[in-house]
C-alpha positions in Angstrom: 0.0 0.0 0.0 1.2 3.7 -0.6 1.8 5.2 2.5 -0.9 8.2 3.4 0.8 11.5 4.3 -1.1 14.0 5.8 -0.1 18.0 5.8 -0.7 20.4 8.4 -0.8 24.5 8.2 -0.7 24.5 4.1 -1.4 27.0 2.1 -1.7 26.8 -2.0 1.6 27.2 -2.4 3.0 24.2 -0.3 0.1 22.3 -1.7 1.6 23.5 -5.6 5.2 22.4 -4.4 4.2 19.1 -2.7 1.8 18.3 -5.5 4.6 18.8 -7.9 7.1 16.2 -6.3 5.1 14.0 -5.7 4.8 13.3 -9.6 7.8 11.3 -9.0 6.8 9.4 -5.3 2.9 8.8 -6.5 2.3 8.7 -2.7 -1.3 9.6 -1.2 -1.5 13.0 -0.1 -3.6 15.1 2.5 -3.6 18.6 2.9 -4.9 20.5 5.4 -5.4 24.4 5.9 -5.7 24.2 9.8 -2.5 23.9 12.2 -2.3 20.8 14.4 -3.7 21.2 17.7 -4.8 18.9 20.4 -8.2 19.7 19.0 -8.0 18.4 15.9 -5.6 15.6 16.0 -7.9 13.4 15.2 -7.2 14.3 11.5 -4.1 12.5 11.7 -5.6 9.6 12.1 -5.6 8.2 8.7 -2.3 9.0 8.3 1.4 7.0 8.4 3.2 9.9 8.1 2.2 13.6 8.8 4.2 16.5 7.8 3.9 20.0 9.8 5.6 23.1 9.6 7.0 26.1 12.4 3.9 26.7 14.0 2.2 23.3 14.3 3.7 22.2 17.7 3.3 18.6 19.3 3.6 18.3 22.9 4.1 14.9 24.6 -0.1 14.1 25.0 -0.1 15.1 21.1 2.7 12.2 20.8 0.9 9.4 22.2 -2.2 10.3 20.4 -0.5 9.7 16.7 1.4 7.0 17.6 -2.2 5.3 18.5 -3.1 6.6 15.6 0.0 4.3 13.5 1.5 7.8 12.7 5.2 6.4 12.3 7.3 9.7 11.3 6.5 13.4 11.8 8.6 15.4 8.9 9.1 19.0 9.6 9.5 21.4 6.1 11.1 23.7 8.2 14.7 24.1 9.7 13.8 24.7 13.4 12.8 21.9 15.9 11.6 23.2 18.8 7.9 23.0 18.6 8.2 19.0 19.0 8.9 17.8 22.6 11.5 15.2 21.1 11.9 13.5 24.6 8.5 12.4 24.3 9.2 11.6 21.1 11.8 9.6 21.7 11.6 5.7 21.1 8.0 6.3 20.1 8.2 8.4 16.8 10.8 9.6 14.5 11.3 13.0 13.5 13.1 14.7 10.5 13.5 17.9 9.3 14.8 20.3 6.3 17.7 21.6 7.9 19.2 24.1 5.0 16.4 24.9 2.2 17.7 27.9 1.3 20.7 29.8 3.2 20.7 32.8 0.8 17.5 33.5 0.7 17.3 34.5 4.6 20.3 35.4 4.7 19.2 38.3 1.7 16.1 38.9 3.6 18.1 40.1 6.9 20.3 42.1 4.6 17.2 43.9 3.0 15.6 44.6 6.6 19.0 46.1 7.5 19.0 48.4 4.4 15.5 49.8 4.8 16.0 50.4 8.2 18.6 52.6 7.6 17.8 54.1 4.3 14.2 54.6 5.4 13.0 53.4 2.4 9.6 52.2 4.3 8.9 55.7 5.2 10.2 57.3 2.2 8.0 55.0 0.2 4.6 56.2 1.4 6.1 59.7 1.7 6.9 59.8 -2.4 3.0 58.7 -2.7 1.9 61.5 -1.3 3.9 63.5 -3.1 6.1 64.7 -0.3 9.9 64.4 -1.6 11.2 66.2 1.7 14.0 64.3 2.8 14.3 65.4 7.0 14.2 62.2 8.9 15.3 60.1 6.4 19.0 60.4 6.9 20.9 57.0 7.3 24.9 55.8 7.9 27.1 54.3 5.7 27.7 50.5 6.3 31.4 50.8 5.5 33.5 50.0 8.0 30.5 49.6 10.7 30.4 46.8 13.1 28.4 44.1 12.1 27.6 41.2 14.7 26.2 37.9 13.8 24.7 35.6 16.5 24.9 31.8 15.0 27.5 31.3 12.1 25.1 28.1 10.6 24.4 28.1 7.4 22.6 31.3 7.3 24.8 32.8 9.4 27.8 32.2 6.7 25.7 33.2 4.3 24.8 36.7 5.8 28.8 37.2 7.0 29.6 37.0 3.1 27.2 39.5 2.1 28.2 41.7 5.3 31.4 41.6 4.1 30.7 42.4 0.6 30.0 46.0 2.2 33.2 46.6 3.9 32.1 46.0 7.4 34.0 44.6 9.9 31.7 41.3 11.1 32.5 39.8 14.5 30.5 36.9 15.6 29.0 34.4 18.3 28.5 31.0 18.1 29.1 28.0 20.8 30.7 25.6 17.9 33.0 28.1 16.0 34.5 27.5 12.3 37.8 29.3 13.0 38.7 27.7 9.6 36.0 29.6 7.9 36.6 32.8 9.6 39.8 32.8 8.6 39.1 32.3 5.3 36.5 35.3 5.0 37.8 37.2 7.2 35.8 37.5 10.2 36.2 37.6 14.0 34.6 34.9 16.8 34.0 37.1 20.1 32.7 36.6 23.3 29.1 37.3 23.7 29.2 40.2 25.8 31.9 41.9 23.5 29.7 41.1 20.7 27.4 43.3 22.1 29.0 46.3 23.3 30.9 46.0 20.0 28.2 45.5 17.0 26.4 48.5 15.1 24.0 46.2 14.1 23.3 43.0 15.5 21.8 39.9 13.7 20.1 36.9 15.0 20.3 33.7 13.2 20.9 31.3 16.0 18.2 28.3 17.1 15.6 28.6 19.6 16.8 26.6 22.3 16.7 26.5 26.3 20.0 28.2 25.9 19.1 31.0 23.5 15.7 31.8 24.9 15.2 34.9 25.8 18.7 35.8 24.8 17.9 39.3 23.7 16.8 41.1 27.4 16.6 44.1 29.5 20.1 42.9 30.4 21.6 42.1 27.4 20.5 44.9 25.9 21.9 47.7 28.4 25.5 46.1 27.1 24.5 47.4 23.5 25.5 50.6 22.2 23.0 53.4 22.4 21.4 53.2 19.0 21.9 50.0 18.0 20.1 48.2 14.9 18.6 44.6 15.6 17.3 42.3 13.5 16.1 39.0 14.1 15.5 36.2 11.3 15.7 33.6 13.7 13.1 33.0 16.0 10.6 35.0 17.6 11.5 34.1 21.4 15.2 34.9 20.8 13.8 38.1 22.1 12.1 39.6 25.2 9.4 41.4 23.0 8.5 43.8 26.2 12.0 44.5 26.6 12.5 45.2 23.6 9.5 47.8 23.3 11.0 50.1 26.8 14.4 49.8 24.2 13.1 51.3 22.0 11.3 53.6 23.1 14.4 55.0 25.2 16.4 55.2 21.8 18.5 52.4 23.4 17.6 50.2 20.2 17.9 52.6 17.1 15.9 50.0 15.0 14.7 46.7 14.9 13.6 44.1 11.8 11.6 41.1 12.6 10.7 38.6 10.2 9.6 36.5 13.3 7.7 37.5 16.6 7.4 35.6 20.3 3.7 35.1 19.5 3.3 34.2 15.8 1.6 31.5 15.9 -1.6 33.2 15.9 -1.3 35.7 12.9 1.6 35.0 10.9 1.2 33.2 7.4 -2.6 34.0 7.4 -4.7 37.4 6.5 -6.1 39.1 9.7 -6.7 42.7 7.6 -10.6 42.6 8.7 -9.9 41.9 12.3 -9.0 43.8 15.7 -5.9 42.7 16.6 -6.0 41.9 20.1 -2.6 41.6 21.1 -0.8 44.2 22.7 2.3 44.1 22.5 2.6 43.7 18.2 -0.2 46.5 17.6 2.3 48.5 20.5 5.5 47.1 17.7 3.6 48.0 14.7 3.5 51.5 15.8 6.9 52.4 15.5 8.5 54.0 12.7 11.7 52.6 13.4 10.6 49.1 12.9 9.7 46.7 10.3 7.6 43.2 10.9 7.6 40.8 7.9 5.5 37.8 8.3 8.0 34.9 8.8 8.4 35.1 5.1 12.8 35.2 5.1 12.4 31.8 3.7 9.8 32.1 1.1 11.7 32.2 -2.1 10.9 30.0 -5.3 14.2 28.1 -5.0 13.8 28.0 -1.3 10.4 26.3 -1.7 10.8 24.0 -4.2 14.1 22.3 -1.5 12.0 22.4 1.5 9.3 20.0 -1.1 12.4 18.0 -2.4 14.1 17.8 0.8 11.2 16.7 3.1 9.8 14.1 0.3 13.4 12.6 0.2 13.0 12.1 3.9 9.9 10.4 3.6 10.6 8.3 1.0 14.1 7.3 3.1 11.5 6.4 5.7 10.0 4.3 3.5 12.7 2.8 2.1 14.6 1.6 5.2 17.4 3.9 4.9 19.7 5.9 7.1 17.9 9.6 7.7 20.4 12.0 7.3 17.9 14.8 8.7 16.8 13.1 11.6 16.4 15.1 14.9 16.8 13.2 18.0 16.5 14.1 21.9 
């Protein structure tokens, strides 16, 4: 029998990738519009195999439930992990992810939140509409020769240090398992944490969500910045103190901020809430500033980018399948 996959938070685009590959697998697909919950994980219950994505998250009562079921392998199409509780997981189900879909294309994202922060090209946008061409508070600084620090030197991490320095900064970076090789071959620095922050013009998340890293981003990290400092944060939302982050900025401590992830996404990001109050606080309090840009968790969302997450998380399955080794497998 062909194994039955079932899909969880999709939209028409994952259903036009998934659809696609599948031409060569011919294995029976689900999709689904609604995240899992412990609500409705009942639909899963047809299902060998379900595949979820950052928001869907499995807790250790969600675990036992699909393994009743005769779910046998839960395959994230994303790079992060931390929405599973893998101890629970452990011995019971497998788990496999995507782990690099597309480096460059977050990577490129963080660099164009960096360059309309400081260019204003946000503002200067709806300002040219209107057909005001003043150009006071617009003013930005030249990235030459600017500090540039990158938290997490992954693969998107690498990625960004290259384009950094395309620019002519100087890039200095954090990361618990440091490629010396690698920085000496581009020409970068590894620095304490602490230094990386008194030291960095504009500072750049790209590290994991983990016990370690939660949080990381605090009233007390923050006072070691530099007054004025840029932050941008590609990674994950709860890399960051959001309230912390708000008395920042409105001291001036934080000069800007760029956010293609928030602490609370799961409840708005990747879906349309236009016609709706939004009822939390602290975003609408975010979306208020001038000095800060929210994308929807969209670093990620290129063609190329897409079409790997499909290839890479069918190839997983189909290892699965096949008895073989899983190369993306994420274990406890």
């Amino acid at each position: 029998m062909k194994p039955r996959i079932a899909f969880f938070d999709t939209k028409p685009y994952d259903k036009e990738s998934f659809t696609e590959i599948n031409s060569k697998y011919k294995y029976e697909l689900k999709f689904f519009r609604y995240h899992l919950t412990p609500d409705n994980v009942v639909l899963a219950q047809n299902a060998d195999i379900i595949v979820i994505f950052v928001n869907d998250t499995i807790n250790s009562l969600m675990i036992d439930k699909l393994v009743s079921f005769g779910v046998k392998l839960i395959a994230l199409r994303c790079a992060g992990f931390n929405n599973i509780d893998l101890k629970a997981a452990k011995g019971k189900i497998r788990v496999v992810r995507v782990p690099a879909y597309s480096p460059n294309a977050v990577a490129e994202h963080t660099i164009a939140l960096m360059m309309t922060l400081n260019r204003k090209i946000h503002r200067a946008y709806y300002r040219t509409r209107d057909a005001n061409f003043s150009l006071h508070g617009l003013m930005g600084f030249d990235m030459l020769n600017k500090t540039a620090g990158v938290i997490g030197t992954g693969k998107i991490g690498k990625a960004l240090i290259r384009i950094l320095s395309g620019f002519g900064m100087k890039v200095i970076a954090y990361d618990p398992y440091p490629d010396c090789d690698y920085a000496n071959k581009i020409g970068y620095e590894y620095v304490e944490l602490n230094t990386l922050f008194n030291d960095s013009d504009i500072i750049s998340l790209n590290c994991p969500l983990t016990k370690e890293t939660k949080f990381l981003i605090n009233k007390n990290t923050i006072e070691l910045m530099k007054k004025g400092v840029m932050l941008i944060n590609t990674g994950r939302g709860k890399l960051i103190k959001t309230f912390d982050l708000i008395q920042a900025l409105k001291s001036g401590k934080i000069g800007s901020a760029g956010l293609d992830v928030y602490e609370e996404e799961s409840e708005y990001f990747f879906e349309d809430h236009s016609d709706l109050v939004l009822t939390d606080d602290i975003l609408a309090r975010l979306l208020t500033f001038n000095n800060v840009i929210i994308t929807s968790h969209q670093g990620f969302f290129t063609k190329e980018a897409m079409d790997n997450i499909a290839k890479t998380t069918m190839q997983n399955i189909h290892d699965f399948i096949s008895g073989r080794e899983l190369i993306n497998e994420v274990c406890a």
